[in-house]
C-alpha distance (Angstrom), angle and dihedral (degrees) to the residues before:
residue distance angle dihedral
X1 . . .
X2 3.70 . .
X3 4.38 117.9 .
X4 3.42 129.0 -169.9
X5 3.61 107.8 -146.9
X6 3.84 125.6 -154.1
X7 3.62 154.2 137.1
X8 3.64 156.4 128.5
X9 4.07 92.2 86.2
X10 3.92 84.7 146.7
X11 3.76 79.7 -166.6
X12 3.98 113.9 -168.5
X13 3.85 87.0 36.7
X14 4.45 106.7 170.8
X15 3.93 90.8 -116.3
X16 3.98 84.3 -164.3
X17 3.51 95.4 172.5
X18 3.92 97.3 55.9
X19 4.02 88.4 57.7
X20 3.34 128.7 -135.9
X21 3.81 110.6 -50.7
X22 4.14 83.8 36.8
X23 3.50 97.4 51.4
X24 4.15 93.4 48.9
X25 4.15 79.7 55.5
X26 3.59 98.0 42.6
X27 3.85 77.4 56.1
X28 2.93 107.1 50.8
X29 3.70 97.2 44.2
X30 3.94 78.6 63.9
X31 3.49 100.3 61.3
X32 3.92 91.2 42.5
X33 3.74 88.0 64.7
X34 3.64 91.0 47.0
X35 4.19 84.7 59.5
X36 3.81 80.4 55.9
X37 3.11 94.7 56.7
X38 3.84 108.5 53.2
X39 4.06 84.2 35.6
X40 4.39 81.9 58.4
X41 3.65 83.6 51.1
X42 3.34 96.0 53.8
X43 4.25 101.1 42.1
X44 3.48 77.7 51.1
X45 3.51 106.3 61.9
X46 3.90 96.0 -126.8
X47 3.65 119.6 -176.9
X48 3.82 89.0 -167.3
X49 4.25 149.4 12.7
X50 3.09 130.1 -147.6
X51 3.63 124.4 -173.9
X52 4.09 113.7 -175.7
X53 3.80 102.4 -152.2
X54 4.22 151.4 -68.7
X55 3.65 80.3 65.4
X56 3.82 74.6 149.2
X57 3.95 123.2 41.1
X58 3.36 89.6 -135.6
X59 3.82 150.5 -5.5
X60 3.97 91.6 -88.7
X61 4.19 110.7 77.0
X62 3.47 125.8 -174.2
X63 3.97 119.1 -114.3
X64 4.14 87.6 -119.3
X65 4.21 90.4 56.3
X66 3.52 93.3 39.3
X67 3.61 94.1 50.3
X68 3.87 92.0 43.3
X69 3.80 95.5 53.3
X70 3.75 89.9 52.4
X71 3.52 94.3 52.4
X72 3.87 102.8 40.5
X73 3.82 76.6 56.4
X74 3.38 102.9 55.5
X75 3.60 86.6 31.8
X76 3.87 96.9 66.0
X77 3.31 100.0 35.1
X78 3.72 91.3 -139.1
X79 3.68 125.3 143.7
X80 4.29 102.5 -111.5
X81 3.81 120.3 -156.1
X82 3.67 112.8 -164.0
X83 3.98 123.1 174.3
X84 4.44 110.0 -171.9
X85 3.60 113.5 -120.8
X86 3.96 128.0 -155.5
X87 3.93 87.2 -73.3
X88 3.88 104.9 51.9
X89 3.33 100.9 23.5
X90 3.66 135.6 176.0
X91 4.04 131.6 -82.2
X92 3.20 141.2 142.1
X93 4.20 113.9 -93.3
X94 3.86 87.3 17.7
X95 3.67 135.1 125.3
X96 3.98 86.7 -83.6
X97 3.85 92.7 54.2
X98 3.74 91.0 49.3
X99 3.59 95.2 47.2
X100 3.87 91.0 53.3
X101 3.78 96.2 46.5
X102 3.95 92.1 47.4
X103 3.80 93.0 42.7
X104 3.93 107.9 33.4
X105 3.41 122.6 168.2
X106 4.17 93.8 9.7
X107 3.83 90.6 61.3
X108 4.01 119.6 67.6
X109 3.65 107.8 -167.5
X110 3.85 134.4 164.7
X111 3.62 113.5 -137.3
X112 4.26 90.2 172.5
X113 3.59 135.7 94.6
X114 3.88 91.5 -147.0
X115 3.28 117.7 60.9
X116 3.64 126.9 -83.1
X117 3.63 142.9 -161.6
X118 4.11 136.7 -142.6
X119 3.48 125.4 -171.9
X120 4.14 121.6 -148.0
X121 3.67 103.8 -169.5
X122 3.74 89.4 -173.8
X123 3.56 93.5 59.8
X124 3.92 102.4 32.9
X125 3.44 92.4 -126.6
X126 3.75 144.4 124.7
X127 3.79 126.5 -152.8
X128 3.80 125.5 -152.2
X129 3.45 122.2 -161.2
X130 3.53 143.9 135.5
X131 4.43 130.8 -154.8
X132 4.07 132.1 -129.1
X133 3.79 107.4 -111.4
X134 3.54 91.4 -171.0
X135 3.39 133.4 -2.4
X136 3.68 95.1 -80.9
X137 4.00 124.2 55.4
X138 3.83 100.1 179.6
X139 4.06 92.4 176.9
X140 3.86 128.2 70.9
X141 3.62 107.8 -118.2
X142 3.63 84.7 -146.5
X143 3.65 103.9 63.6
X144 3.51 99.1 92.3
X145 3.61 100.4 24.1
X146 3.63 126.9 174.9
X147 3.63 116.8 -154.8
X148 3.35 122.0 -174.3
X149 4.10 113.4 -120.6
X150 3.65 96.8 -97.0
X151 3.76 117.1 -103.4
X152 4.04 94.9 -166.9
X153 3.96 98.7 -84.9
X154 3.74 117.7 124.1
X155 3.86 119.2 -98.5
X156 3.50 118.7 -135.3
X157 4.16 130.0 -176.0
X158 3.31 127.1 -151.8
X159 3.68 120.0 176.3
X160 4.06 141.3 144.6
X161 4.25 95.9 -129.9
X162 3.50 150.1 157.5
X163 3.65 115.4 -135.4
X164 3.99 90.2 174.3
X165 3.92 105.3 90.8
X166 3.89 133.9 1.1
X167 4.15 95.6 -122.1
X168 3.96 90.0 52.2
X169 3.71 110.4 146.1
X170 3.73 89.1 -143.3
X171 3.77 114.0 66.8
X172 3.84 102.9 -50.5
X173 3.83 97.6 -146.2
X174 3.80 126.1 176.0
X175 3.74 131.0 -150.1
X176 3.91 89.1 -126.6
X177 3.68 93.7 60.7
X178 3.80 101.1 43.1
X179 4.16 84.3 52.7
X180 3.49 92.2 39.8
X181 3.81 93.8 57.8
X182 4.06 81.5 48.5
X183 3.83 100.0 -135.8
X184 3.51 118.6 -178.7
X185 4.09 97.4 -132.9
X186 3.98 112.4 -7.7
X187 4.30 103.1 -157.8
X188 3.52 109.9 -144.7
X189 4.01 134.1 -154.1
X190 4.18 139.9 -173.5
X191 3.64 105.7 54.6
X192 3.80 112.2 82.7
X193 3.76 100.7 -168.7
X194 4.20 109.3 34.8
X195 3.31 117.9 135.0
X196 4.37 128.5 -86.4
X197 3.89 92.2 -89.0
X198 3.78 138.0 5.4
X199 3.77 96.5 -162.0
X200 3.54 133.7 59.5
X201 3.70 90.6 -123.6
X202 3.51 98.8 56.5
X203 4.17 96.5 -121.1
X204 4.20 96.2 107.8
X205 3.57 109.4 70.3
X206 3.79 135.1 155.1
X207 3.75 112.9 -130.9
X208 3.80 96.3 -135.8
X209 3.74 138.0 -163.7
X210 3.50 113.8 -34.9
X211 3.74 94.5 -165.5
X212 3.54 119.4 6.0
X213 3.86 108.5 -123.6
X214 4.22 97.1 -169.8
X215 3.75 144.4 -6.6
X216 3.48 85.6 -73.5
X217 4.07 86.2 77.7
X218 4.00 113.8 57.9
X219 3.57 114.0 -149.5
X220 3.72 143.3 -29.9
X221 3.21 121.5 -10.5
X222 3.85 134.2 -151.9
X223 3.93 149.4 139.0
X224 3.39 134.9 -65.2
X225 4.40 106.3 -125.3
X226 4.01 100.2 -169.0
X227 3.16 130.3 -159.9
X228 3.95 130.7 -150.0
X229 3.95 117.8 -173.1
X230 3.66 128.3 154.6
X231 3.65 98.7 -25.3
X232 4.14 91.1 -43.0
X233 3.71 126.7 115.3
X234 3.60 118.0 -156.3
X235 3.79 125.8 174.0
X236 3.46 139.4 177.8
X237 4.01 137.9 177.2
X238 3.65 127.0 -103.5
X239 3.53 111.5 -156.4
X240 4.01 107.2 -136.4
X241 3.63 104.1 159.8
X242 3.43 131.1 112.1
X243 3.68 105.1 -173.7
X244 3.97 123.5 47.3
X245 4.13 134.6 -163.7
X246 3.84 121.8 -148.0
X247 3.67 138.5 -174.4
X248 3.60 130.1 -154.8
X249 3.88 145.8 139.3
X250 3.49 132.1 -135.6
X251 3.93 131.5 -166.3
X252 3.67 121.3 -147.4
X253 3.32 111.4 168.9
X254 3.71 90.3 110.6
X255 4.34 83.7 62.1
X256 3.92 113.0 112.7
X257 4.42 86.5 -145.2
X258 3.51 140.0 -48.9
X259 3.66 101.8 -42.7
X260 3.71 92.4 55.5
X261 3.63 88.7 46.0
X262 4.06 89.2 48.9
X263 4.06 86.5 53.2
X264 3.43 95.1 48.7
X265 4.40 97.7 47.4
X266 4.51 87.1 37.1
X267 3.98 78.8 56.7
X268 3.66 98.4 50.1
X269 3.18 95.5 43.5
X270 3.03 101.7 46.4
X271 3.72 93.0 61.9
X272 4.04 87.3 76.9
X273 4.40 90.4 50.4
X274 4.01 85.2 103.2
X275 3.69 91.3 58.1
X276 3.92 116.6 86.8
X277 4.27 112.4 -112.7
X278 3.67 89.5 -5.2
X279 3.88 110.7 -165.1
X280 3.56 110.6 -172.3
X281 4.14 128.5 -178.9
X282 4.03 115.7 -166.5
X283 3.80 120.3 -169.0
X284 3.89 107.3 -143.9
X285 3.62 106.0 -139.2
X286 4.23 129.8 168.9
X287 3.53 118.2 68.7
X288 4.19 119.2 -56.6
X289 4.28 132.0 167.9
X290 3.01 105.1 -112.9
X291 3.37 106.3 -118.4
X292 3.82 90.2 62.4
X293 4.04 90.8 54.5
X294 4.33 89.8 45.9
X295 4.10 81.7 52.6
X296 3.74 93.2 47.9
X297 3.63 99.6 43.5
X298 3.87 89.3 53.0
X299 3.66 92.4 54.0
X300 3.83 99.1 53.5
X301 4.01 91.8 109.8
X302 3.94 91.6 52.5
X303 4.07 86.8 46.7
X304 3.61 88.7 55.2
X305 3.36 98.9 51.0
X306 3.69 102.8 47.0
X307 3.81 85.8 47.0
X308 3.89 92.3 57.3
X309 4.20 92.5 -123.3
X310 3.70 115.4 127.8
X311 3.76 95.3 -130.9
X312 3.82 139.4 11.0
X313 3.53 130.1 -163.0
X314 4.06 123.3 -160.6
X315 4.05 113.4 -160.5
X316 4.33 108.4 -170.0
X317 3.97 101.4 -130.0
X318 3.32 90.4 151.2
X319 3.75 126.9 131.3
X320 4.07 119.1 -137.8
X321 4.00 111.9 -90.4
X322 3.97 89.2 -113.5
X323 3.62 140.2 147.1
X324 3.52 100.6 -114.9
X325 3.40 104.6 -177.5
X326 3.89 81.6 53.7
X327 3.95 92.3 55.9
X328 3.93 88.6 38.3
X329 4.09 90.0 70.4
X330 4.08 95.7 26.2
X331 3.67 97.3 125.3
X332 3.95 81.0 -166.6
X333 4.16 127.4 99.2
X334 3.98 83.6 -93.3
X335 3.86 93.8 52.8
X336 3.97 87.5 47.3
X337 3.96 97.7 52.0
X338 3.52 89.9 39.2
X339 3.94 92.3 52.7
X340 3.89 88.8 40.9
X341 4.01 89.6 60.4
X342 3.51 95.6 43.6
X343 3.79 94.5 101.7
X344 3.68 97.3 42.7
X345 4.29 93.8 44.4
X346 3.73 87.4 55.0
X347 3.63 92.8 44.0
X348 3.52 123.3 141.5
X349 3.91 90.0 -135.5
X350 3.90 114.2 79.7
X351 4.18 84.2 -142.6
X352 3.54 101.9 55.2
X353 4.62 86.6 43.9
X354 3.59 82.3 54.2
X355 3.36 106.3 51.0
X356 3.68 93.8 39.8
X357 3.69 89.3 48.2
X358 3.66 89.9 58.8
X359 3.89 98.7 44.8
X360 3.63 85.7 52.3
X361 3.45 98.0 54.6
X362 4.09 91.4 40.3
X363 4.10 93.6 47.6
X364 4.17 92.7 45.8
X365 3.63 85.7 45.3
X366 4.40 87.5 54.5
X367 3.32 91.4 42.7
X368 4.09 92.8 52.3
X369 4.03 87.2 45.6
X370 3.61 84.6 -118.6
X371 4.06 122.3 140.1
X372 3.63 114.7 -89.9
X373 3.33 94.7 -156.4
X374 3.60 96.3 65.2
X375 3.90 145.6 42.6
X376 3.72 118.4 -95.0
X377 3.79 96.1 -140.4
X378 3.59 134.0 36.1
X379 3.82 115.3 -152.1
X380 4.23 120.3 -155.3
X381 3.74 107.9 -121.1
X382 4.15 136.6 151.0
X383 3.47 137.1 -158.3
């Protein structure tokens, strides 16, 4: 039996921050991967989907997604599993009771807090799962699990679940239980960025991102196609996405001025131009004037361009190009502030540097009667 194992689209998300024309893109772009999806599916040969919850963002769906799910579903013709998380979930005359009506026997869904059970005949396999009622689920489904004696179909999970901590308000599932109940692959949804597997086996997985949406989602993201054989599981990524985030830091204190600096961020980012809709944030770190960082910062666009990267990102974690020995035994106001952000501007926490960093540069530049609104020196540079 092959699977393909997703989730956590939360498709028809608000995307305030984009504004209005942004947001309708941002959605858009959202229901174009879930296209990809169901068209994976079908290249694939899947005998089944599974999506493990907040396929939705929220309980209100837009006529356009709801209308697309129902016809990639009856499109495909493929028999769709889909368990609400905390973010879509489950109530009676909602999006989930609308979906079942329209799509009957094609569509699978859970619409019960305790867990549940359907049986494909065609298939020889049984699917687990279990649906938000709200958008907390403070019990493990699983606790008290009943599971039928097994009568040589498959048994698949399918469950929106934290696997994190015990007192989760979202599904506290344990490893013990899901292996205790001895499913054959148990498809897990909520958190975005867990690791491949979460057994040693290879049969617990989290679905993932599918696209990331922010820095808060490293990487490409993709499916999960699964494969059941024999008593093996085998699974392997599909990589769906068409826009990535990345993280990285840089130092250039060693940079002569801007252009150096320029040379060294173009390279860096350019190490991401073979990834599709690369979005890339670097935190400058090292010590920089001022001026040279303000020139920098305002040339991020220009960086990202030459490097072939759709976006770039520049985050001042820079400290002040001082002598600090020299402000360390200034018995003036300048060797006092410096000497009272000492702690924090060697701080372990890239926060606390920052904010130091900044009220050090914003008190010197007080003290000097210069503006501390702007830099004091303007360096030449070109992309």
């Amino acid at each position: 039996m092959r699977l393909l194992h997703t989730g956590d689209l939360h498709l028809d998300s608000a995307f305030c921050a984009y504004g209005q024309r942004g947001a309708e893109q941002q959605r858009e772009a959202g229901r174009a991967m879930l296209r990809r999806i169901f068209e994976c599916a079908e290249s694939e040969k899947c005998d089944m989907i599974l999506i493990a919850g907040d396929l939705f963002d929220g309980r209100f769906v837009s006529p356009a997604t709801e209308e697309l799910f129902c016809e990639l579903v009856e499109k495909t013709n493929i028999p769709t599993v889909l368990s609400p998380g905390n973010h879509d979930w489950y109530t009676e005359g909602g999006i989930y009771s609308r979906l079942s009506a329209k799509l009957s026997d094609k569509l699978i869904l859970f619409s019960s807090s305790e867990l549940q059970m359907f049986e494909l005949d065609a298939l020889r396999v049984r699917v687990f799962g279990y649906a938000f009622g709200s958008a907390v689920l403070s019990h493990s489904p699983l606790s008290d699990a009943n599971i039928p004696e097994d009568n040589g179909y498959l048994k698949i999970f399918c469950g929106h679940a934290d696997l994190s901590s015990p007192v989760s308000r979202y599904a506290p599932l344990t490893l013990g239980e899901i292996e205790r109940c001895g499913f054959d692959y148990a498809a897990l949804g909520h958190i975005h960025n867990r690791g491949e597997q979460e057994d040693s086996r290879g049969r617990v997985r989290y679905c993932g991102f599918c696209e990331g949406r922010s820095f808060d989602e490293i990487g490409e993201g993709g499916v999960w196609i699964v494969d059941l054989d024999g008593g093996e599981c085998r699974a392997e990524r599909r990589i769906l996405a068409q826009k990535s985030f990345y993280i990285c830091e840089t130092d250039i204190s060693s940079c002569a001025d801007t252009n150096a600096i320029v040379g060294v961020l173009r390279a860096e980012a350019a190490r991401y131009s073979d990834v599709a809709g690369a979005h890339l944030r670097i935190y400058l770190c090292g010590r920089a004037s001022e001026g040279a960082v303000s020139y920098v910062l305002s040339r991020a666009d220009a960086i990202a361009k030459s490097a072939g990267i759709a976006y770039l990102e520049l985050v001042d974690e820079t400290l002040p190009l001082l002598d600090g020995d020299y402000l360390e035994r200034d018995t003036t106001l300048r060797g006092e502030l410096y000497r009272t952000l000492l702690p924090k501007l060697t701080s372990e926490n890239a926060d606390e540097r920052r904010l130091a960093s900044r009220a050090l540069r914003i008190g010197l530049a007080a003290i000097d009667g210069r503006s501390v609104f702007g830099a004091d020196e303007r360096d030449g540079g070109e992309v």
